[in-house]
C-alpha positions, 0 to 999 in steps of 0.5 A: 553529456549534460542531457545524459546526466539529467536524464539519469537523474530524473529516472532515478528520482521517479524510481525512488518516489514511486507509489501506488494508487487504490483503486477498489473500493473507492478510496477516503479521498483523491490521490495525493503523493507526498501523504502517503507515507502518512496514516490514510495517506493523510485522510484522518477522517471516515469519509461520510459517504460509505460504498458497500463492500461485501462481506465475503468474495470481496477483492482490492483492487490497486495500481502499483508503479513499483515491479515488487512490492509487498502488500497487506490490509488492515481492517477497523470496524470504530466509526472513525479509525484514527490511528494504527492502532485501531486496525487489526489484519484482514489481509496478510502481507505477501509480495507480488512483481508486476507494475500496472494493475493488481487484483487480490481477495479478501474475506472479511468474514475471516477478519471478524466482520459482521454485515452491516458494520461501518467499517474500514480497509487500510491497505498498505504497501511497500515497494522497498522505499517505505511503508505507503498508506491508503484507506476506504470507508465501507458498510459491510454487507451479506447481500452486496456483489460487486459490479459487474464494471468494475474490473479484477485485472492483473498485470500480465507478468505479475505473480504472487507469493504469500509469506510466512506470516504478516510483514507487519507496519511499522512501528508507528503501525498496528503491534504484530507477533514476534515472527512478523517483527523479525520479518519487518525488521528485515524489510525495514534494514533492506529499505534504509539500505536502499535509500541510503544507495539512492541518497548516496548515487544522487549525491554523486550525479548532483555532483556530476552535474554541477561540475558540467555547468 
């Protein structure tokens, strides 16, 4: 019984802490967890060395280890973006499912960018537990292909759908219009409940637990 119980536990503390990683371009700086809820997942600095990124044709590449989730990039071309509000929309948020590998497009032509400019990809994701954050530092260019090794794969069951607008940040993040706010908002409202359900059943199995020993 006391196996069962912490068995239940540690599947609900994983479900609760999941995240996701970026995998192209290279991100700022090595993975950490527990900053990712935090602007760059905690890199307040451009890395120095910048790998090119083309202008057009170009994809993201990330693992997500939620089934759902909402996903959106945000792109500033400042040397040395510090804050959400230096970064306007590249990419407007829509949902996918599918845990594993997600591959995306991205035009960053649309976006405003030029060939040459020092710039960089925000991408921000939510699996329904909170807004997470990972960031990489590029040289936009006209002339660049992404490499033939580096891989455009999505999980088998994944499937995307775009929203009616952007599923803006927070509002620690980027100011978006009025429709996008009411759909934050909502995405907001759902995510609280969620943790607080979560809060609440750990509680409860903590409780269970400790009547076991």
């Amino acid at each position: 019984m006391r196996f069962t119980t912490f068995c239940m536990l540690s599947g609900l503390l994983t479900a609760v802490s999941a995240h996701f990683q970026l995998q192209y371009p290279v991100p700022r700086g090595i993975f950490v967890e527990d900053n990712e809820p935090t602007f760059c997942d905690g890199y307040n600095t451009a890395a120095s060395n910048r790998s090119e990124f083309p202008l057009s044709g170009g994809f993201i590449s990330i693992n997500s280890e939620h089934p759902q989730f909402t996903v959106g990039v945000q792109l500033s071309t400042l040397q040395n973006p510090t804050s959400f509000q230096n970064f306007s929309t590249a990419v407007n948020f829509f949902q996918a499912s599918g845990e594993g590998p997600f591959c995306f497009p991205i035009d960053l032509t649309a976006a405003g960018a030029s060939s040459g400019a020092n710039a960089t990809l925000q991408i921000i994701f939510d699996g329904g537990d909170g807004q997470l954050y990972q960031c990489a530092d590029v040289i936009v260019s006209n002339n660049f292909n992404i490499p033939s090794d580096v891989s455009c794969t999505n999980a088998t069951t994944s499937s995307s759908t775009t929203t009616s607008g952007s599923s803006a940040p927070s509002a620690t993040s980027p100011t978006s219009s009025s429709g996008s706010a009411s759909s934050s908002q909502t995405a907001s409202s759902a995510s609280s409940l969620s943790i607080l359900s979560s809060v609440s059943l750990l509680s409860v199995m903590g409780a269970a637990v400790v009547a076991l020993l």
